[in-house]
N, C-alpha and C positions, 0 to 999 in steps of 0.2 A: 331389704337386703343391701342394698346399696349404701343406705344408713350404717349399718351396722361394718362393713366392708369399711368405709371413708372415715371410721370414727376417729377422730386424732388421739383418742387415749387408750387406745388397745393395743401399737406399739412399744406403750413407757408401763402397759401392762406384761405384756409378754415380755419385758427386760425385766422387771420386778421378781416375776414370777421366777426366771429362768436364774436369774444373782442369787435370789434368797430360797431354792430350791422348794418352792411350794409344793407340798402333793397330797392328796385326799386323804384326810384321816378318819377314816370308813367308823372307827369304834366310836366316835361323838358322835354321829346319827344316830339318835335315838327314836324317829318318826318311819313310819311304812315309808317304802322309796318304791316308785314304781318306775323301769325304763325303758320305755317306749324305741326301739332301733328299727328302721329302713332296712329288707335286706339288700336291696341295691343303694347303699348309702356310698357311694364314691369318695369323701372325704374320710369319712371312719368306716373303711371296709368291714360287712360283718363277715364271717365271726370273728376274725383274727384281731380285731381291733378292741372288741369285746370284752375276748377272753380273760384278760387280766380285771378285769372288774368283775365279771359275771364270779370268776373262781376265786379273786384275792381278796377284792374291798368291798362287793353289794353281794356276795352269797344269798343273804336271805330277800335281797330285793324280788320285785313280783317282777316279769321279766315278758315282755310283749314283742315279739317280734311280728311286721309288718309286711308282708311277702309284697316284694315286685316295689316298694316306696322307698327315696331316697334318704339326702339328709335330714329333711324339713318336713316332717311328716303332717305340721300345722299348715304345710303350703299344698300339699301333696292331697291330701284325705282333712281337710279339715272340721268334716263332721264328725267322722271316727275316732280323730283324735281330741278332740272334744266330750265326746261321748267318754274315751277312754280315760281324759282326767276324772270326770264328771263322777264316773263310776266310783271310781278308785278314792277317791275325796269322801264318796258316799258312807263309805265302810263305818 
């Protein structure tokens, strides 16, 4: 966590991103997407935070939500969510 917090190139990422107005373009995912979300995720509150992916750009995505786990659900439940790749990978 702290790694990833301290990184020095996630500043000149979030500039890049935010100049050249990057946003998800949901129709070239051509692969199952599955998204695993915390309902007590404090950074990305669910569902409000959600909502515009769940209804705009991953519609058909498989859609897991994890009652009572936060952001980090690999930190949180890390067997479950292991399992829940695992599964999903399987298909």
């Amino acid at each position: 966590m702290r790694g990833a917090a301290s990184c020095p190139a996630v500043g000149p990422l979030i500039d890049e991103a935010t100049r050249e107005g990057w946003s998800l373009d949901a129709e070239r995912i051509a692969c199952p997407v599955r998204i695993v979300w915390g309902t007590e995720d404090r950074l990305l509150p669910w569902p409000s935070a959600a909502a515009r992916f769940r209804t705009e750009h991953l519609p058909h995505a498989d859609w897991v939500e994890l009652e009572g786990i936060g952001h980090c659900p690999q930190l949180d439940v890390p067997l479950e969510t292991a399992q829940l790749i695992l599964g999903f990978t399987a298909r």
